[in-house]
N, C-alpha and C positions, 0 to 999 in steps of 0.2 A: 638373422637378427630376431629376438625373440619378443613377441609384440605384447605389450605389456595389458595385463586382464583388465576389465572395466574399474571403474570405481563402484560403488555402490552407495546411492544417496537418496537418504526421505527426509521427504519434507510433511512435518507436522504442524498440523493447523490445528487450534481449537476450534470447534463448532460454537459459534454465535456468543464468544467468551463471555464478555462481560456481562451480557442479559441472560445468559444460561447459569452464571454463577448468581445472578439475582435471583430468577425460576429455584437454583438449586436451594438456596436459604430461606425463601419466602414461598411455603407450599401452595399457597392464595394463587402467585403470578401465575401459576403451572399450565400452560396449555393456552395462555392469555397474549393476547398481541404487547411486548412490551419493548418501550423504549428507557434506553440510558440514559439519562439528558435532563432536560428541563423545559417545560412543558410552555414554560412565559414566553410572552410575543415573540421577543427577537431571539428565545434558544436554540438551541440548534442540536440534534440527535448524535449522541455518540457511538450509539451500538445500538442493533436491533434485535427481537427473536427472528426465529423464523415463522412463527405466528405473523408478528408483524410485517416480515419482509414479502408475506403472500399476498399484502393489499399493497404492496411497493414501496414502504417505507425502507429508506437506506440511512444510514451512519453520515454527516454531515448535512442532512437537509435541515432545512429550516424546520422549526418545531411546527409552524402556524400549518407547511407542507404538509407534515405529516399527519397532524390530526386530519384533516381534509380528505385525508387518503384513508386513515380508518380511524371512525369515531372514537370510536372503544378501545383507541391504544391510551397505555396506562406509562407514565412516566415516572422512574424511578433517578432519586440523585445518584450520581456515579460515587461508588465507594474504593479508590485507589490501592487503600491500603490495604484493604483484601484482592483485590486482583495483584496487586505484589507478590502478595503473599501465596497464595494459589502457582504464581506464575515460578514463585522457588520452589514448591512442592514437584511440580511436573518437569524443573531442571535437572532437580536432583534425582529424577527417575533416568534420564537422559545421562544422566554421567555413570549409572550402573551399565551402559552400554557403551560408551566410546567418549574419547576427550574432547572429539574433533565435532563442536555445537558453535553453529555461527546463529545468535538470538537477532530475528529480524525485531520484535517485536515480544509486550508479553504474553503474546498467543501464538506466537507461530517460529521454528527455528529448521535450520538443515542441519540433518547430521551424517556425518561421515562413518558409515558402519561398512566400512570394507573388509577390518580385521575390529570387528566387534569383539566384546569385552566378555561377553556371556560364551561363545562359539558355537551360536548358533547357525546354521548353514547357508540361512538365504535372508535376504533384504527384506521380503517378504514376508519371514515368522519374525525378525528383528522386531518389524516394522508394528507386526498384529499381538506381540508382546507388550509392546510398550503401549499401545493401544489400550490394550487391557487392562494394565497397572494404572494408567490415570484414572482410567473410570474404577476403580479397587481402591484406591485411594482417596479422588476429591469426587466421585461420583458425577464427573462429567465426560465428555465424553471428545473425540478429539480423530480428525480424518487424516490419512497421511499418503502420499504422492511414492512412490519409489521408482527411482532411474539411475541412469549413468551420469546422468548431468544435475546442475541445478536449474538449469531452465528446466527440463521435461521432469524431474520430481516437482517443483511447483505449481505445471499446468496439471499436475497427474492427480495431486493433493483436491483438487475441486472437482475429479471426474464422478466421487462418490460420495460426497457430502450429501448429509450431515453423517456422522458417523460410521464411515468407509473408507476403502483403501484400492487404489489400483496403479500399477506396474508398468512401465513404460519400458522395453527389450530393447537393447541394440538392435535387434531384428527387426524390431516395429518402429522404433521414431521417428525417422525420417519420411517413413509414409505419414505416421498419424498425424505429425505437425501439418501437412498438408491438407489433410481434413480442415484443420480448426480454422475461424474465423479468427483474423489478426488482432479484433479489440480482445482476444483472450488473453495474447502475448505479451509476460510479462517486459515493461520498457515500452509498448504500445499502448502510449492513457487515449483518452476522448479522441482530445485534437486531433495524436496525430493517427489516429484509428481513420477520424473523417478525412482526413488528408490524405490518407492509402484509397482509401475507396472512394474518393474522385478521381484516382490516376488507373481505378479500374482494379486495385490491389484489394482483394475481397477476404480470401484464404491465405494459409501457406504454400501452396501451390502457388498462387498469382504472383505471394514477395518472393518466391523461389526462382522464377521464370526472368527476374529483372537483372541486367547487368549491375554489376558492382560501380561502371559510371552512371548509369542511371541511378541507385537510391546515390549516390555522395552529390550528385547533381540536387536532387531532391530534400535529402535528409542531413545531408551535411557528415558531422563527426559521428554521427550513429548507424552510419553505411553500413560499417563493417558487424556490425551488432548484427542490424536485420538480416545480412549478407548468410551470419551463420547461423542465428537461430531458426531461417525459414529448413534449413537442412538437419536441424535439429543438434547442433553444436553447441557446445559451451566448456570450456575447457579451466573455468575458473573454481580455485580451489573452495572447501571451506572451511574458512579462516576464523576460529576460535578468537583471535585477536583483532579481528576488524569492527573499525568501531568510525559509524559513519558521521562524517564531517559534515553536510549539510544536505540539506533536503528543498527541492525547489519544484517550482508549476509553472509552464510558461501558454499562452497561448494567441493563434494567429488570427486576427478577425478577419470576417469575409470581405471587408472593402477597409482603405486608410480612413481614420478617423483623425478630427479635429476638436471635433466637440468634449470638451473633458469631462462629461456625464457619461459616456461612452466609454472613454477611454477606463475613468474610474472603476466602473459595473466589471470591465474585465481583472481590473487592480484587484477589487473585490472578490471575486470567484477565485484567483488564484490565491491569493489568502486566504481561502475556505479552504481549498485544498492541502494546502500547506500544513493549516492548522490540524484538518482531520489526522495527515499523518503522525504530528507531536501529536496528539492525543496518543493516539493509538500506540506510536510509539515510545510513548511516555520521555519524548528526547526535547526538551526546552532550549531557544539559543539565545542571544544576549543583540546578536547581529541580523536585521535586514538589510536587503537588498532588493530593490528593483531594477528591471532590464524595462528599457524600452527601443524598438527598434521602429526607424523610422522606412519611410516609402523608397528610399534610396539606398535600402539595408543598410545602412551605417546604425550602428547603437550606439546607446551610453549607459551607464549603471549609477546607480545612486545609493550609497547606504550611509549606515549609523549604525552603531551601538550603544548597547544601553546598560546601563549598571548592573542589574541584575537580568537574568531569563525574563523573557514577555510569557507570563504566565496564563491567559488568556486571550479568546478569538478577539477580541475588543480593541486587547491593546497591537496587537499584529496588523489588522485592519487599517488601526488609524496610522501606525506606525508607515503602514505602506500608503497609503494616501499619501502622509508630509511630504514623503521622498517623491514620488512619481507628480506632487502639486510643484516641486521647486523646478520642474521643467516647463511651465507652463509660461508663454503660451507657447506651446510646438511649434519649431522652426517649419514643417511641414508634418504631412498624413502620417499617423501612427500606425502602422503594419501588425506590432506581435509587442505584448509586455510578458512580464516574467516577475516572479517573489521568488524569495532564495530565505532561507533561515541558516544560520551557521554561528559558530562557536557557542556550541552546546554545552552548559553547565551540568556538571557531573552531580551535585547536588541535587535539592527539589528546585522548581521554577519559582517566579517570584512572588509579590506579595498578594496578588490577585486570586480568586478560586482559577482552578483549572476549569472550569464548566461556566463562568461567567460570563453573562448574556452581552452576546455580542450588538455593535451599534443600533 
């Protein structure tokens, strides 16, 4: 039986997009700590340089945050319509190489260059080609991951940023995932990062080492995820035509809560997260949802929808408040809540700015 050759897939990230396309238009920002965003009390950062990101300022903190963290960063409005537009320049470079482009975002996509368009030999001059044509064109500059999988070309894509590329081998990934620290693992956010490294799960060696009852004990429906990606598996194609349905945050407090100020501040945080992602990936929905799970793991779910996309953090915010206030008062301790955003309008979002200063 003849075993069929690898796939060959890169994953391409722009470098610190939005505020590099700012640096690139505005010669002044160059070399300067800058934020996307908006700088008033309750704004919140959408993008950082990597000037900025070296005094720790990151992409959804709060603005008051980040000033604090460095004086001297300089806040620029986000301008959409040029990261649009940038983001179909650097597509249409991508289709000179193969059909097969699943866009995570407008800065980052996997693409399928197995039998590339150009026939060029290896994944690796694919990869350092295309490289080079963005920055020859929009004059930015753009890091790319190449492996057999999409999980190891996306952890692979961050090994050499800002502007590099490194190689993930059949030969090599299933040691090198064992190296890495699990909060690196895509599917592994915060939570459940802390949640691994309380059961002692530090690397991909430790989640490798765990029975398949153990994480479904632990992890529930995502067993079988961590199961294979600690071995460095993933066997999911990429799909030109997937186009995702909703996007959610959930997260476990360390003791059951009663107090709905408590409860709220988690409501809160997962709507920030939620929102960084529309942002970023420019995907608006029309529907919340919140999860709340109680001390006797029993949940319930609460949503709405709304006429148009919730166009700003503001309105998602209060949006999940209503929802998670119409349980009150808790039949008992709150364990774990959770935001969901879903049916995504294909249009623009609603009537609010997308950058509007949240509560």
């Amino acid at each position: 039986m003849q075993t069929q050759a690898p796939r060959k897939i890169i994953h391409i990230d722009m470098d610190a997009f939005y505020a590099s396309v700012e640096q690139r238009d505005d010669p002044a920002l160059r070399g300067r700590p800058v934020a996307v965003g908006h700088g008033a009390a309750r704004g919140v950062v959408a993008a950082a340089s990597y000037e900025a990101r070296a005094f720790g300022v990151r992409s959804a903190m709060p603005s008051v945050t980040a000033q604090r963290k460095c004086a001297e960063l300089v806040f620029v409005p986000p301008r959409f319509e040029v990261y649009r537009a940038v983001s179909r320049q650097i597509h249409a470079i991508f289709a000179d190489y193969t059909p097969l482009i699943q866009p995570l975002s407008l800065d980052e996509a996997y693409l399928d260059v197995t039998g590339n368009r150009r026939g060029l030999p290896t994944a690796w001059a694919t990869a350092k080609e295309i490289r080079a044509r963005i920055y020859e064109e929009t004059r930015l500059t753009a890091s790319a991951g190449i492996s057999y999988n999409k999980f190891l070309a996306k952890l692979a894509s961050d090994q050499r940023k800002p502007d590099g590329q490194f190689a993930v081998t059949p030969e090599m990934g299933p040691a090198w995932v064992e190296t890495l620290p699990v909060g690196r693992f895509h599917g592994v956010g915060p939570v459940t990062a802390k949640r691994m490294q309380a059961l002692g799960i530090e690397t991909g060696a430790d989640l490798r080492a765990q029975s398949m009852a153990f994480l479904q004990q632990h992890f529930g429906n995502a067993a079988a995820w961590y199961h294979a990606i600690a071995r460095g598996e993933d066997d999911r194609p990429v799909d030109p035509d997937r186009t995702r349905k909703s996007s959610g945050s959930e997260t476990t407090f360390d003791r059951d809560l009663i107090d709905p100020a408590g409860i709220e501040a988690g409501v809160l945080q997962m709507a920030d997260d939620v929102w960084a992602w529309c942002e970023k990936a420019q995907a608006f929905g029309r529907t919340v949802t919140v999860k709340v799970k109680f001390a006797d793991f029993r949940q319930i779910t609460r949503s709405r929808s709304h006429p148009s996309a919730l166009g700003a953090r503001g309105q998602l915010r209060q949006a999940s408040l209503d929802l998670v206030r119409s349980i009150y008062p808790p039949r008992m301790g709150v364990r774990l809540v959770g935001v969901t955003v879903s049916n995504f309008d294909t249009g623009e979002p609603g009537d609010l700015p997308l950058f509007a200063e949240a509560m």
